[in-house]
C-alpha positions as CSV (number, residue, x, y, z in Angstrom):
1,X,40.4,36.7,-10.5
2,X,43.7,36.9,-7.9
3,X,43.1,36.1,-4.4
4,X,45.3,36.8,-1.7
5,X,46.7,33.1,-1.6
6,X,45.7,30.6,-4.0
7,X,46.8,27.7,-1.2
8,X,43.9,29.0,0.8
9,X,41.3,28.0,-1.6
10,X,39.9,24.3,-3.3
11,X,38.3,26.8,-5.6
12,X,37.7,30.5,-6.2
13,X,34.7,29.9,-8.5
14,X,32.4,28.5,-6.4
15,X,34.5,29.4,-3.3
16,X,35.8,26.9,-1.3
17,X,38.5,27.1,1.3
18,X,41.2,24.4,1.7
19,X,41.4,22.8,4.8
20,X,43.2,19.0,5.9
21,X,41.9,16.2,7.4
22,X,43.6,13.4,9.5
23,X,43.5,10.3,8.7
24,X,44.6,9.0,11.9
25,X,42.5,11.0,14.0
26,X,40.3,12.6,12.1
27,X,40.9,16.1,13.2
28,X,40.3,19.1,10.4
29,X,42.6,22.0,9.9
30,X,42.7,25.3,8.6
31,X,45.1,26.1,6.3
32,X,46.0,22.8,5.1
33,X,48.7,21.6,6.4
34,X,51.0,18.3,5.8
35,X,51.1,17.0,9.2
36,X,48.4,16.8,12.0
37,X,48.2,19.1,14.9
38,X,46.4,17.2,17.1
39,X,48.3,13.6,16.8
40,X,51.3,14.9,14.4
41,X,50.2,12.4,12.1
42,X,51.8,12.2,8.3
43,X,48.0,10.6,6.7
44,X,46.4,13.9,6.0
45,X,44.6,14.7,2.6
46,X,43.6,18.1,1.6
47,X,39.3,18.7,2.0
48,X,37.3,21.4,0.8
49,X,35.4,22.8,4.1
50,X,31.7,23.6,3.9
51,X,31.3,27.3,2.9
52,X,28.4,27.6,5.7
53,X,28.9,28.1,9.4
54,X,28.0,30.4,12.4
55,X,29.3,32.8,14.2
56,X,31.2,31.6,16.7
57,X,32.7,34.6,18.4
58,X,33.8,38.8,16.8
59,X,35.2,41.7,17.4
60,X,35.0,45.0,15.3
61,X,38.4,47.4,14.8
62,X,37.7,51.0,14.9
63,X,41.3,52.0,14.0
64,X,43.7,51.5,11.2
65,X,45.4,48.5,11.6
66,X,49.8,48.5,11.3
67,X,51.3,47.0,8.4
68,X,51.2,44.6,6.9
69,X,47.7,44.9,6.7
70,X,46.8,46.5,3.4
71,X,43.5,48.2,2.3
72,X,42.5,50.6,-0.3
73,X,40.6,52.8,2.3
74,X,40.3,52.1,5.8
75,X,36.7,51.8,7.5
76,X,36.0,49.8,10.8
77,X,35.7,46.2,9.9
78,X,34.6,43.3,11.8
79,X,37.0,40.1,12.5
80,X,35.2,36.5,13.9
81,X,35.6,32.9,14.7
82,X,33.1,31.1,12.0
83,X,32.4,27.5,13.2
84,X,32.1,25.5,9.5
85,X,31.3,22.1,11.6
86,X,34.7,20.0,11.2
87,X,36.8,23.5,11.8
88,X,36.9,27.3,13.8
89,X,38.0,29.6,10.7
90,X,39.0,33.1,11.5
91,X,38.2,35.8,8.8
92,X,36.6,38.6,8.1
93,X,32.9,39.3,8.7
94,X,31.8,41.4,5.8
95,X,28.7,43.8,5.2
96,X,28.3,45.2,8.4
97,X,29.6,45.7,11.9
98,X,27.4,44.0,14.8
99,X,26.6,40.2,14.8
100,X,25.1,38.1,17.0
101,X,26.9,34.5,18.3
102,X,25.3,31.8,16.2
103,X,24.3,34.1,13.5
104,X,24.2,31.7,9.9
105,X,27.2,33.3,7.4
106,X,28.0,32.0,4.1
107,X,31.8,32.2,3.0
108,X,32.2,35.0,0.3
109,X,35.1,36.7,-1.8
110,X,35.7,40.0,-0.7
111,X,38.0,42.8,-2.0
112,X,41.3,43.1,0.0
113,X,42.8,45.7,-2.1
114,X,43.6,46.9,-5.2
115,X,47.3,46.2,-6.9
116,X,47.4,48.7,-9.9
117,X,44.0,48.4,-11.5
118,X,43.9,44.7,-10.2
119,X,41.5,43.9,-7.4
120,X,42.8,41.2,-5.0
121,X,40.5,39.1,-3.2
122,X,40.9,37.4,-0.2
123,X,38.0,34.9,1.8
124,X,35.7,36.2,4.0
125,X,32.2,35.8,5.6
126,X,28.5,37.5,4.9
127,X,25.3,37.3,6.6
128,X,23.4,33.8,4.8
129,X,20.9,36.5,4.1
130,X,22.5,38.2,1.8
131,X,22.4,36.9,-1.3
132,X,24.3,39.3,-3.6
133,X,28.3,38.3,-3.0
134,X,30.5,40.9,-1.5
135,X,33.3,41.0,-4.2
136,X,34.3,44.0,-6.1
């Protein structure tokens, strides 16, 4: 399967993002990074984050975005902060287009376009409810 950015991920199968962790501080970041935000501190490692969170804030866009977004078809799509615990991720909120602050989401792979016949796949968040993933 091709995602968007393989140094976004642990793993694609189960899905995991890749975030980093201070050793000096203990602050967790999203991407990984090599040095720490907070205290720009060189002891980071790479973590997997938890691939469970709540909504922490969204929006919904009604109108085509401008490049370089790509999509294979352009329908309103919601955009939101999902609080994972150590980290704030923003992504995309998948399978619908109203949530609710504090609403449970699990992280999913979704379809970001197509290249050729190829799907690419990028992260993004469904309802916890859900239970069928939203790739395609």
């Amino acid at each position: 399967m091709r995602v968007i950015d393989e140094t976004l991920f642990a793993s694609a199968d189960p899905v995991t993002l890749k975030g980093s962790a201070c050793d000096t501080c203990g602050a967790h970041v999203f991407p990984a990074l090599g040095s720490c935000p907070m205290c720009t501190g060189v002891d980071v490692h790479d973590v997997p984050l938890p691939t469970s969170g709540s909504v922490w804030s969204w929006t919904t866009q009604h109108f085509e975005p401008k490049p370089p977004f790509r999509t294979d078809g352009f329908s309103p799509f919601s955009i939101g902060y999902v609080d994972l615990g150590p980290v704030i991720v923003e992504g995309w909120l998948v399978g619908r287009t109203e949530w609710t602050i504090g609403e449970p989401v699990r992280l999913v792979l979704a379809k970001a376009w197509t290249d050729g016949e190829e799907p690419v796949h990028t992260f993004a968040f469904a309802p916890a409810s859900d239970v069928a993933e939203v790739a395609s």
